[in-house]
C-alpha positions as CSV (number, residue, x, y, z in Angstrom):
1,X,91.7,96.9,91.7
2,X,91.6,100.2,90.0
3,X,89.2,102.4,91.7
4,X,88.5,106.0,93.3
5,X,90.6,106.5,96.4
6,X,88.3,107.1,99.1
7,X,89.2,109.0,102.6
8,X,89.1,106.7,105.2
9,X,90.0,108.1,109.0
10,X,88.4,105.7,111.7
11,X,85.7,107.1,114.2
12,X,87.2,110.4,116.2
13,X,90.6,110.6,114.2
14,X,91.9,113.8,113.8
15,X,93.6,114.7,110.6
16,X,96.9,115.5,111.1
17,X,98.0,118.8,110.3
18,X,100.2,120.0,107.1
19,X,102.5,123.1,107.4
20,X,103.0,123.0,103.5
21,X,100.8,125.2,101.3
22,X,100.5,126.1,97.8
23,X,102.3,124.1,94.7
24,X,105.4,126.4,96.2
25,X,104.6,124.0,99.4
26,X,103.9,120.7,97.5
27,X,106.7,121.1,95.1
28,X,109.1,121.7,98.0
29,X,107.5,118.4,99.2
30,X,108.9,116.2,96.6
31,X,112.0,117.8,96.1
32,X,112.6,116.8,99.3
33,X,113.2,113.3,97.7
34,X,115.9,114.8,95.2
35,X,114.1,112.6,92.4
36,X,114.2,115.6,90.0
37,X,115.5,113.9,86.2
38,X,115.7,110.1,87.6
39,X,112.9,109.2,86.7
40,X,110.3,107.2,89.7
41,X,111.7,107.6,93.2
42,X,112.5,104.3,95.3
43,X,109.0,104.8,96.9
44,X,108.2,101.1,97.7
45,X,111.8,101.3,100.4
46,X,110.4,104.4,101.9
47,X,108.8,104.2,105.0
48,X,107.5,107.5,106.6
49,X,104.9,109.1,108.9
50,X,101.7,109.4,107.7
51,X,101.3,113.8,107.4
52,X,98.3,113.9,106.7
53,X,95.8,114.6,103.4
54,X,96.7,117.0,100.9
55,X,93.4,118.0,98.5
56,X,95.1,116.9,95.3
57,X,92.6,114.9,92.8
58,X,93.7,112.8,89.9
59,X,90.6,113.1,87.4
60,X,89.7,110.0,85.4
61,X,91.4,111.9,82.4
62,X,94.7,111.9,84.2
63,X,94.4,116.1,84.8
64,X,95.2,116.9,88.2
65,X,94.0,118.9,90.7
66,X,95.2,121.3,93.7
67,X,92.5,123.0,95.4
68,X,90.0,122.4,93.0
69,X,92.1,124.0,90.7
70,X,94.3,122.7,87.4
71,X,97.3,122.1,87.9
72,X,98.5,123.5,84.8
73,X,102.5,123.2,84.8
74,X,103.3,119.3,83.2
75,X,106.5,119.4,84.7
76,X,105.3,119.5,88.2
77,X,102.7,116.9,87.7
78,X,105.7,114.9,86.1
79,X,107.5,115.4,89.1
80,X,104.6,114.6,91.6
81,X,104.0,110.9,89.2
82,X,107.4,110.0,90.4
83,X,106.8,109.7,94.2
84,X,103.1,108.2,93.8
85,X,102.7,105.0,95.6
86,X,99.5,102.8,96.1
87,X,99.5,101.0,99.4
88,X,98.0,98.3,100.4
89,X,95.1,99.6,101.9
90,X,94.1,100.8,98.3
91,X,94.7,104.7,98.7
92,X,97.3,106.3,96.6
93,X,99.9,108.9,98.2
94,X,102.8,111.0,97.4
95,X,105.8,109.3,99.4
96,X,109.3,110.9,100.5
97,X,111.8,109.8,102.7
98,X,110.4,112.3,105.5
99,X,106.4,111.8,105.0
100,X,103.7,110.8,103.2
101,X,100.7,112.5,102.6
102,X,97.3,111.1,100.8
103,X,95.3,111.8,97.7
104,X,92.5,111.3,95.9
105,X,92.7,109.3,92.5
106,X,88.7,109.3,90.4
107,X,90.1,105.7,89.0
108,X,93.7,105.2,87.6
109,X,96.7,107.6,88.4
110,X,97.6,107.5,84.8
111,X,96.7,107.4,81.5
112,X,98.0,105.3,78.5
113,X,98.0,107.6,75.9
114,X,99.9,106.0,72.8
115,X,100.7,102.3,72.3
116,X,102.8,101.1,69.6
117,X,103.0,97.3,68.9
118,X,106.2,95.7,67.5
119,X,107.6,92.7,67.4
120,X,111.1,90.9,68.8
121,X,112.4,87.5,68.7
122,X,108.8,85.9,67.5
123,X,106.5,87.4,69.6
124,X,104.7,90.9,69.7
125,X,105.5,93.5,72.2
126,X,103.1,96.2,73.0
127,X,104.6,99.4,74.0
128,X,102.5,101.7,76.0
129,X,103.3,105.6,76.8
130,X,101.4,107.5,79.8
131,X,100.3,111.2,80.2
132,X,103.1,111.7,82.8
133,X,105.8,109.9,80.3
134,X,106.3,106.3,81.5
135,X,107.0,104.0,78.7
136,X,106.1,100.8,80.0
137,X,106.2,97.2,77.5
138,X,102.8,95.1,78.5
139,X,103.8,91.5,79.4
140,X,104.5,89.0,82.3
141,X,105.7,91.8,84.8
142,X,103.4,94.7,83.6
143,X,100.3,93.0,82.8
144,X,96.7,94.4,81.2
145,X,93.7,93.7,83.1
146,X,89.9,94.6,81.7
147,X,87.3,95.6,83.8
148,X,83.5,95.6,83.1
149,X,82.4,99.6,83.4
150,X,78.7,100.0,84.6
151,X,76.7,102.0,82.0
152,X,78.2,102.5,78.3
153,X,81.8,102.6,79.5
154,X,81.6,98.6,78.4
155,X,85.4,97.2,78.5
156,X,88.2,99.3,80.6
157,X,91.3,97.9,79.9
158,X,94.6,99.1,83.0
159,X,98.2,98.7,82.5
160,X,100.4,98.0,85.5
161,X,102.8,100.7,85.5
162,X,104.9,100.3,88.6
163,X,103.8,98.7,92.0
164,X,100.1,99.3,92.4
165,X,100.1,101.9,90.4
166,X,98.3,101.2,87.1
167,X,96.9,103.3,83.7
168,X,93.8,103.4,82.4
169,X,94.2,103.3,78.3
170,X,92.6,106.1,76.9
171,X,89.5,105.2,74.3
172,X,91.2,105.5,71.0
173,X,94.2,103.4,72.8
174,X,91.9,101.1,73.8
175,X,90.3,100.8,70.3
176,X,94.0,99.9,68.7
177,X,94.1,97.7,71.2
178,X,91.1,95.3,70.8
179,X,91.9,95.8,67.1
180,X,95.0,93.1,68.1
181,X,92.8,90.8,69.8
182,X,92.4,87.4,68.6
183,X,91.0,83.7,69.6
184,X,93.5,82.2,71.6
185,X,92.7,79.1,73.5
186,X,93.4,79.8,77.4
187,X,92.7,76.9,80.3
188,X,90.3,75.2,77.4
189,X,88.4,77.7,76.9
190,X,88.3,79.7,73.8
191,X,89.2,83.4,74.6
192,X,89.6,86.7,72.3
193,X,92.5,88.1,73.8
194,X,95.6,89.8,73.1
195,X,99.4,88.8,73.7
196,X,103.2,91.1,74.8
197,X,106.3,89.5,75.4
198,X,104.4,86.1,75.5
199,X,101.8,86.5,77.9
200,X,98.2,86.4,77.1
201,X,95.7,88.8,78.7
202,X,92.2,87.6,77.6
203,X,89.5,90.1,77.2
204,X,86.3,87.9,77.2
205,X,85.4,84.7,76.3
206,X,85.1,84.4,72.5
207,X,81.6,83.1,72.6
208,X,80.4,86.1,74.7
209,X,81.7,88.3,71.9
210,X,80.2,86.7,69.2
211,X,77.4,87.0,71.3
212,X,77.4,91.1,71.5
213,X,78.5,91.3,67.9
214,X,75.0,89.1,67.2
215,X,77.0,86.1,65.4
């Protein structure tokens, strides 16, 4: 479940120390993994030491942050997305061969930015890009899951990317979206969904819909 990554240490752990500093220091830290141009590094075979924390915050928009700071150059924050790896005890880190150190992400670590929906041997595919570049095709492997935002946030659908790693669809993604939904019958129930590659991912029950829209 998509969420902000909390700091967890248990009573009277110390923090290990890190010797890196700077995006000089953090940059060396993933080159380290000699991932540059590959695309995502082999992060779920990795198994290092824990290093510690590093104070880098993935906003809800997908900007990143070092230090409270912007991190303004793309191509680093590309290059960081590739070693990212949520584990299962729900925090996110940045994983090399030689460590792994943790971070803070406000809700997803990425962002669905553009969606494009198609369609191949009978059945519609839904194409997704992220902020950091991923092109990823929604379906039985990559599935879309909605969560019920407190407040006027309403619907938020997430896109499994890679792993545990998921993107949140930004608002005007998320509109195209839902603009594809239709009533598809799922267990017996009547659902308004939408459908990639053949698998259905149901939004809410139709009734409930009608329901809002005051049918």
């Amino acid at each position: 479940m998509a969420g902000t990554a909390r700091l967890r240490r248990g009573a009277g752990e110390a923090r290990p120390p890190r010797s890196d500093s700077g995006v000089a220091g953090l940059q060396a830290l993933v080159a380290r993994a000699e991932t540059t141009g590959r695309g995502p590094a082999p992060v779920e075979r990795w198994n290092p030491p824990f290093c510690g924390d590093l104070d880098i915050v993935i906003k809800r928009d997908g900007t990143w942050f070092y230090l409270g700071t912007p991190i303004g150059r793309m191509a680093l924050v590309r290059l960081f997305s590739t070693v990212l790896r949520k584990d299962e005890d729900g925090r996110t880190y940045l994983v090399t061969p030689v460590e792994k150190v943790g971070i803070t992400v406000e809700d997803a670590p990425f962002v669905a930015v553009e969606m494009n929906a198609s369609r191949r041997d009978g059945a519609q595919v839904l194409t997704f890009r992220t902020n950091v570049g991923d092109v990823v095709e929604a379906g039985p492997d990559n599935p879309i899951r909605y969560k019920l935002a407190p407040g006027n946030d309403g619907v938020k659908p997430y896109l499994k990317v890679r792993g545990r790693l998921e993107a949140l669809l930004a608002r005007p993604v998320m509109y195209e979206l839902v603009a594809l939904g239709e009533e598809i019958e799922v267990d017996g129930r009547v659902m308004f969904a939408v459908s990639s590659k053949g698998a259905i991912f149901p939004i809410m029950p139709a009734d409930e819909l009608h329901r809002l829209a005051g049918r």
